[in-house]
N, C-alpha and C positions, 0 to 999 in steps of 0.2 A: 521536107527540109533535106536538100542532097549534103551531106558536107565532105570534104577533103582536109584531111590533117597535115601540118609538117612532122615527117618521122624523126625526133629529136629524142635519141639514147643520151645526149646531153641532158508511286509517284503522284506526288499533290502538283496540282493542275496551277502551273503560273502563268498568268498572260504575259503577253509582250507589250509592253508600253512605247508609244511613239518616240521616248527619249534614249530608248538604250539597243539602235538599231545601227549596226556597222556603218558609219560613212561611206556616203560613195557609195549605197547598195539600192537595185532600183530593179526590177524584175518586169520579165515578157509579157505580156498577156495577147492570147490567140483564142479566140473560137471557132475553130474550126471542132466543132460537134454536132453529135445527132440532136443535142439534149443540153443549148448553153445556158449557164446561170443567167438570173436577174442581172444585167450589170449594174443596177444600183447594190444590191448586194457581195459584187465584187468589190466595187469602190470602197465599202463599206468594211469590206474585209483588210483592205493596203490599208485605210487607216486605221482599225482595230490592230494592225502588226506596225506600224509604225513606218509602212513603205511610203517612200516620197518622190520616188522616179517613178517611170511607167511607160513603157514602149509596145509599141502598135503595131501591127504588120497592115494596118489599113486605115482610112478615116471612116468606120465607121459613126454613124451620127449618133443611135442610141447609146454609142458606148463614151463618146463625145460628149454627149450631153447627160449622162452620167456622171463625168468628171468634171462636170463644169462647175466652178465654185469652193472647188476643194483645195488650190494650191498647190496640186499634185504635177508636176515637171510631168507634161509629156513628149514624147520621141513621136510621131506618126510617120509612116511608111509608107512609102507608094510601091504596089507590086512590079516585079518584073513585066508583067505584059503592059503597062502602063508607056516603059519609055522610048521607045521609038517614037509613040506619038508626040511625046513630052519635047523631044527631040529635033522633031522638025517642024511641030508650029509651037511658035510662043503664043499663041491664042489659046491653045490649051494647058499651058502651065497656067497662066492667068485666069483661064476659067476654074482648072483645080484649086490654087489658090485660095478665086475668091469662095470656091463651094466650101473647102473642108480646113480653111486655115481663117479668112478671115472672117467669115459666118459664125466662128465660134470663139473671137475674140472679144474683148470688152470688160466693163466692170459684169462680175459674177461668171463669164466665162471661163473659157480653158485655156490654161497655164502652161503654151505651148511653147518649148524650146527647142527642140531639133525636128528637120523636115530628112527622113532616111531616105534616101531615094535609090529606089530596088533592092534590093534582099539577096547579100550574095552575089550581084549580076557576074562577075568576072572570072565565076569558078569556072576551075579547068575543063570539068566536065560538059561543062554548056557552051565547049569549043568558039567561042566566040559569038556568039547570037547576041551580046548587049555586049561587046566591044568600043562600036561607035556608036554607040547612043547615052552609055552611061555618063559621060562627061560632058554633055552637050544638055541631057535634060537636066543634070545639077545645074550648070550657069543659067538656062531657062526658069528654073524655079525660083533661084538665086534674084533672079532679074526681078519677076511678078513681083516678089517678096519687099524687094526694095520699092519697087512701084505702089505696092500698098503701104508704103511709110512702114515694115517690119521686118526689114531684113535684119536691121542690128542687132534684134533682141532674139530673133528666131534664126537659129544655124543651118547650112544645109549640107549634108555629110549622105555615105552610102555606109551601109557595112558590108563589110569584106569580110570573106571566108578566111582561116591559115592558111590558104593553097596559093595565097599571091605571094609569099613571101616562101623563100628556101633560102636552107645554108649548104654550101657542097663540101663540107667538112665536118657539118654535126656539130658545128660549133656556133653558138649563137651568136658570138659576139661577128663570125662569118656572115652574117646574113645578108642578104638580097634578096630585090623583088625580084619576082620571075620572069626572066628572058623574054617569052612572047608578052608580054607585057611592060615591063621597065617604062618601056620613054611614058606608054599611057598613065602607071604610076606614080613618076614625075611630075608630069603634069595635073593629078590630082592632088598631091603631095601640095605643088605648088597655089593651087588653086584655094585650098582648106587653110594654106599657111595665111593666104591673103587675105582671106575672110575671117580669121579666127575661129576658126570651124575646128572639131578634133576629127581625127583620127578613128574610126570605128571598127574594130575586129572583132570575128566570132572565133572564140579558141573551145574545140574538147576535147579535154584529156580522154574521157570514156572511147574517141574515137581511134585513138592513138592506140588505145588496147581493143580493142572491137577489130579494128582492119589488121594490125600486124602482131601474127600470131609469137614472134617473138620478143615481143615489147616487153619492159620489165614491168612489169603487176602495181609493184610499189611505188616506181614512178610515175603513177598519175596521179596520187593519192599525196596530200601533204607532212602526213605525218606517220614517217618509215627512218629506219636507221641509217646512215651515215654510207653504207653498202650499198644502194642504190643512189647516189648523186654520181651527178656527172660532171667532168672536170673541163673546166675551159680554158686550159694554160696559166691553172691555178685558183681560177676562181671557180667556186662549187655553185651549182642547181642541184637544191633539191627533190625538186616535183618540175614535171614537163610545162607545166600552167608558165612560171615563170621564166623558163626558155625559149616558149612560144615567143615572150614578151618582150622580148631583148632579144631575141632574132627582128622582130618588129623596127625595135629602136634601133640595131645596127642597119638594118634595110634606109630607115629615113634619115639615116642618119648620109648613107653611101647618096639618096636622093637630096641632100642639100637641105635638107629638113629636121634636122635633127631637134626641132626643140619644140614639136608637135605635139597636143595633148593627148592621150591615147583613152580610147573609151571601150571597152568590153560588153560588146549589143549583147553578146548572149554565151553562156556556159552554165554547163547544168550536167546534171547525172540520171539515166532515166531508170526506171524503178522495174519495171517488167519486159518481156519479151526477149530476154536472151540472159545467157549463165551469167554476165559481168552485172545485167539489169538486175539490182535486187534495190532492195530500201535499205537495207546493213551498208552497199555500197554507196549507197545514195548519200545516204547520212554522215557516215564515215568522209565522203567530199566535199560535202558543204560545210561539216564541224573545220574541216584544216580549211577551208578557203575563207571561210569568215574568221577565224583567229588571224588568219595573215592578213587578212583585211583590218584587223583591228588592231594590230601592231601595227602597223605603215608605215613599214620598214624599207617597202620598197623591192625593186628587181637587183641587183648588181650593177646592170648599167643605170638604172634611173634609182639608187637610192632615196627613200622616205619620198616616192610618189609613186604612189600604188595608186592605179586608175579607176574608177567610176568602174565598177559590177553590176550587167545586170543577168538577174539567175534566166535563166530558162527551164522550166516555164514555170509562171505561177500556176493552170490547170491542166487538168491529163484534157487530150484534144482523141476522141473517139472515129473520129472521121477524116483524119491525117490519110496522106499516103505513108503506105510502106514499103513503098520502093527501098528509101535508102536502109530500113531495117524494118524488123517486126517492134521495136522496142520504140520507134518513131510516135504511137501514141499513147506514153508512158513517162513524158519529161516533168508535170507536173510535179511540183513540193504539194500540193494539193489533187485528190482526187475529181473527179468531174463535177462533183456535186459539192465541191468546197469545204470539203474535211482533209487535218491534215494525216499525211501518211505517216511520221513518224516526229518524235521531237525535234528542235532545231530552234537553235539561240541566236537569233538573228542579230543579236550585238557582237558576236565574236568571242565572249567570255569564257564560253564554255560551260554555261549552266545547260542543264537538265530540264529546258522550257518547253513549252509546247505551243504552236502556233493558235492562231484564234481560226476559226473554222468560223464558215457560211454560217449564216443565225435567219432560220424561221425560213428551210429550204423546204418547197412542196412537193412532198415524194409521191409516188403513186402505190398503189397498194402492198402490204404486206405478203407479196407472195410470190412465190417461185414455180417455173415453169424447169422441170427434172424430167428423163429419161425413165420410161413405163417398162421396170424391167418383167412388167407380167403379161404384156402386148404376146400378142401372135407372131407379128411380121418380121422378128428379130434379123434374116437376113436380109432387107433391104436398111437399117442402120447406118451402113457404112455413107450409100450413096445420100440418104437422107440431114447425115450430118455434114457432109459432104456441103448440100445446097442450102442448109443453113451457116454454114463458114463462108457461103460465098456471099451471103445478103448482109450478113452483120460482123462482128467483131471478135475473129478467133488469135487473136496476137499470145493470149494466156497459154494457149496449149503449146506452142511450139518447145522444143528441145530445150531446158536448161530456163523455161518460165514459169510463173508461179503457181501452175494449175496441170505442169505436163507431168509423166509419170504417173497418173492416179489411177489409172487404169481404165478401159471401154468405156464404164459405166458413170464415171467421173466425167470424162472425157464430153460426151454425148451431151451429158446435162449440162453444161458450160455450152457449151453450142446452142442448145435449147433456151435457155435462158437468158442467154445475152438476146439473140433474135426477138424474144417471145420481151424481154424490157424495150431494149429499141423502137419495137413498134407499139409501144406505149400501152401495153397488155393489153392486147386484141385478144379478144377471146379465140378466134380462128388462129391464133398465131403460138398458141399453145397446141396444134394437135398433130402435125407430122404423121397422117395417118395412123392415130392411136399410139405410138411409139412414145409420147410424150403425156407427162399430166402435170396437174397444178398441185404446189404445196404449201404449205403457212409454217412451216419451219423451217428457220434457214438451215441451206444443206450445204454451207462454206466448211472450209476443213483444211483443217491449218495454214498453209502459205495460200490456197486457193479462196480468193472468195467470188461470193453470188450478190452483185447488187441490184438492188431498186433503182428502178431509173427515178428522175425527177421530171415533174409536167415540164411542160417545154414553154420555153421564154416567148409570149407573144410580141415581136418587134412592131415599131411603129413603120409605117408606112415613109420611105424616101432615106433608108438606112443602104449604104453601100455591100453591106456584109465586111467580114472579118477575113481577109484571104490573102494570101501570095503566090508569087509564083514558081514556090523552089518548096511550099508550104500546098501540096493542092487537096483540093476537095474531094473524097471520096466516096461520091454519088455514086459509083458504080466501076464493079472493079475492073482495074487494071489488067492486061495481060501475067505481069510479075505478081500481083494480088492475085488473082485466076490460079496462078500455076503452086503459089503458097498454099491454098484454102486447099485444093487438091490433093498437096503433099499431108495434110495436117489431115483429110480424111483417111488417104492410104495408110498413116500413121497410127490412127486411131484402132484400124483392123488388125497391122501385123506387128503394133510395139506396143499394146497398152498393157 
């Protein structure tokens, strides 16, 4: 997930019941993992918390037919490498279509509402590569849609990063879409207004303070003192969330549009991988974003209509890239195996709830794979953790994450362990040259933990997989991945 932000300085155990869940709140779902849940037991989790929206970065079918029957509104997504071809034959929007839209409609089917099509396409950093194609496979899909008698009831929208829209004054109420883009904007503006289609943005605050180191702290956060708002010839923001919003609406508003629904694909707070990533922070953004959800009160420009939220993400995704950060497989409110990370009152109230967690997930053994500090070979360590950060998943140890600081020995076994669960406890995959053994006590320690993987979800055969194209797979790493794992062993030698 690459994203781009606009820089605007403008306990007793309660479930959550399906009745008392913020309006308008509808959450990601991605597996991009080594290790994804049952998705009947995902499903099984939205409606145990009361979620009724539900957005897809793919059609996948097992996860499709999953949801078939529940009532549950879904978004599905067509990846970025999809639309060129989308583009230039309508042969194949009507083949997609009929494979992953109308195959799964009917009585007891899937309660599909919006068709996204590409993920992002227009961000700046992808220099134009779906420029012309993103608006050309919308009306293509648009078309099929209608040709199957279900256009009316199913929408077709893209979501867009904050990087389409800027203000050159920091003022929201200044807003504009972006220059090398505008007229395309327009024209999509005009397009969604035709159709009755909303509006789709991904807004994050966390990014706002992630990329600019002088960003004020408080302002991403909803609930801070009166000294961090920002004034816009009178009228205050409080948190960047809602300036994002209304740089939005004066954008479409400058586009001739101005009375477009606006829907928020995804915002979220990630829990690990960098100083801002923690779960204190995490929580702390979702308690102010769901109270403001549940007041709906509104932006300043769009009083008492606060738009359709959906969180990102509902599971931590182990196999993300990390290009755009290390904290990239760490968005989850839920951890990989569908426990949740901290409480969180999904009405907006402000109780002290705790979400419903995965029920009768299939772990694999109770035991951990730690660093052999009585091994011989202690000088070859460095390079040996080294090639286990490069096979598996070392985001915990990086500077200011939940597992860095512990020192060599801490260090090592977190390397060991993640590798030695990924490959599903291989007995080979515990021994790094003796440098490595097995244990039956967990060896987590305080902010650091060591988990159990879970068996792995056998999918049915003719499933598309879960993927995008701004969301990629990481089979196998990257140059930027290469040169992180690298840094995180040299680290290991001369900072632990």
């Amino acid at each position: 997930m690459v994203r781009a932000t606009v820089l605007l300085w403008a306990c007793a155990l309660v479930l959550v019941s399906a009745s008392v869940v913020a309006q308008d709140l509808g959450a990601n779902w991605g597996a991009i993992a080594s290790h994804p849940l049952d998705p009947k037991k995902v499903v099984n989790m939205f409606k145990d918390n009361g979620i009724k929206k539900v957005k897809l970065f793919d059609a996948d079918s097992n996860i499709l037919n999953a949801l078939a029957g529940t009532d549950i509104e879904v978004m599905i997504g067509i990846p970025n490498l999809h639309l060129a071809d989308l583009a230039e034959k309508y042969s194949t929007a009507q083949a997609w279509v009929k494979e992953n839209i109308t195959a799964h409609l009917g009585k007891g089917g899937v309660n599909i509402k919006y068709v996204a099509v590409g993920n992002e396409p227009l961000l700046a950093s992808y220099n134009g590569t779906y420029t012309n194609s993103t608006l050309p496979a919308m009306k293509n899909i648009l078309k099929a849609l209608n040709e199957a008698g279900v256009g009316k009831d199913i929408k077709v929208s893209t979501p867009l990063n904050g990087d389409v829209y800027m203000t050159p004054t920091y003022k929201p109420s200044d807003g504009i879409f972006r220059g090398d883009i505008a007229d395309l904007m327009g024209q999509i503006c005009e397009f969604l207004k035709e159709n009755d289609a909303p509006f789709i943005i991904n807004i994050y605050p966390f990014f706002n303070l992630y990329q600019n180191p002088g960003f004020p702290k408080e302002y991403a956060f909803f609930d801070h003192s009166n000294s961090s708002d920002f004034d816009d010839d009178g009228v205050k923001y409080h948190n960047v969330f809602d300036a994002n919003i209304d740089t939005l609406v004066a954008a479409l508003k400058t586009a001739k549009t101005p009375d477009l629904p606006i829907i928020v694909g995804e915002v979220g707070w990630p829990t690990d991988g960098n100083v801002y990533a923690t779960k204190q922070n995490a929580q702390r953004f979702y308690n102010g974003l769901l109270k403001k959800m549940a007041s709906n009160e509104g932006t300043p420009l769009r009083p008492k209509q606060y738009p359709v939220v959906y969180m990102f993400a509902w599971l931590d995704e182990d196999f993300k890239s990390i290009d755009p950060g290390m904290f990239e497989r760490h968005w989850g409110i839920f951890s990989f195996d569908g426990q949740p990370k901290f409480p969180m009152d999904l009405s907006g109230k402000g109780q002290n709830k705790s979400l419903v967690g995965a029920k009768d997930v299939p772990y694999l053994e109770k035991q951990w794979c730690v660093h052999n500090k009585d091994a011989q070979n202690q000088t070859d360590l460095a390079i040996t953790v080294e090639w286990a950060c490069n096979n598996t998943d070392c985001t915990t140890l990086v500077p200011g994450a939940s597992c860095s600081g512990m020192g060599l020995d801490m260090n090592a076994s977190v390397a060991f362990n993640m590798y030695y669960q990924m490959q599903d406890q291989a007995k080979a995959a515990c021994d790094f040259q003796g440098l490595a053994k097995l244990v039956t006590q967990n060896p987590s320690n305080g902010t650091c933990e060591f988990p159990i993987m879970i068996k792995k979800f056998q999918a049915t055969s003719g499933t598309s997989g879960s993927s995008n194209s701004s969301d990629s797979v990481a089979s196998s790493p990257s140059p930027s991945q290469l040169l992180f794992h690298i840094v995180v062993g040299i680290c290991i030698v001369w900072f632990a």
